[in-house]
C-alpha positions in Angstrom: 93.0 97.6 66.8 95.5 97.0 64.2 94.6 94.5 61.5 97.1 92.4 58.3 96.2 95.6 56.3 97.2 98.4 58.7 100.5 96.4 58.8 100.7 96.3 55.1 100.2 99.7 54.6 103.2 100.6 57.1 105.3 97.9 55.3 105.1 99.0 52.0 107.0 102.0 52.4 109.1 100.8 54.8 110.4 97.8 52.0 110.3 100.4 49.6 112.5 102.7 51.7 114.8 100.0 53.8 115.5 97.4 50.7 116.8 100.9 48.6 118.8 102.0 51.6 120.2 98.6 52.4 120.9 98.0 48.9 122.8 101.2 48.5 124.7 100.9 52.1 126.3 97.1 50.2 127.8 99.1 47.1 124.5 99.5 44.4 123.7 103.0 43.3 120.7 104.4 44.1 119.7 104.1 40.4 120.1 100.4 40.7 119.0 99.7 44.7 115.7 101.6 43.8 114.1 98.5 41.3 115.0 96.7 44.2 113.1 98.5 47.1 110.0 98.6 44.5 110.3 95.0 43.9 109.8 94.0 47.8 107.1 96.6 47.8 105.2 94.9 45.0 105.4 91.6 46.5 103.9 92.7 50.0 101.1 94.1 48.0 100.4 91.3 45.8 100.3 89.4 48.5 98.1 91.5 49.8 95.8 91.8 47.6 96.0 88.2 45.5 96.6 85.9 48.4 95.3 87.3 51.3 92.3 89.0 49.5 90.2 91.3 51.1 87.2 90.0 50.4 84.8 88.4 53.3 83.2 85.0 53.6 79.7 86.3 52.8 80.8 87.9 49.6 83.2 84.5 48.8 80.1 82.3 49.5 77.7 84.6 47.2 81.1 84.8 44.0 80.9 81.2 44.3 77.4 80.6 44.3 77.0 82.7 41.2 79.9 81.1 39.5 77.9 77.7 39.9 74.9 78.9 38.4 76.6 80.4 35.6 78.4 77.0 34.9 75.2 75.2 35.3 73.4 77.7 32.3 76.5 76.7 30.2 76.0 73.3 30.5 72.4 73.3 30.2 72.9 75.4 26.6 75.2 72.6 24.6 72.4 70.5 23.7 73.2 71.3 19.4 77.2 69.5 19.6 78.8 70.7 17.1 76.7 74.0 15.7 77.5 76.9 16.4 74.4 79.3 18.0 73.9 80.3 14.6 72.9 77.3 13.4 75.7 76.4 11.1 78.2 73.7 11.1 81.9 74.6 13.3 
């Protein structure tokens, strides 16, 4: 069964690879076509991996649990406004 990833994985070569070539068949040298290919292969893997992260619900759930429980021991820690934890004045 082929998942989003396996399709990514194909597709990044294949923008790499088609976006040069097509760039190079309109009139760009390979020299300039190539930032071009690499480019469209950068965005399918930042999509990849920044917007459709690999991560799943259990481990999103437990980040976010702990990132609540760290903002909760901040807030709980700022009862000296306006001294630093050493003790002096900021």
């Amino acid at each position: 069964m082929t998942g989003y990833y396996d399709y990514v994985l194909g597709l990044i070569p294949a923008a790499l690879i088609g976006v040069t070539a097509f760039l190079n068949l309109i009139g760009l040298s390979l020299t300039a076509a190539l930032p071009g290919g690499a480019l469209a292969a950068g965005i399918i893997m930042a999509h990849a991996v920044f917007v459709k992260a690999p991560v799943t619900d259990e481990a999103r759930v437990r980040n976010d649990r702990a990132a609540g429980r760290s903002a909760d021991r901040s807030r709980a820690g700022r009862s000296g406004v306006g001294r630093s934890r050493t003790g002096g004045a900021d």
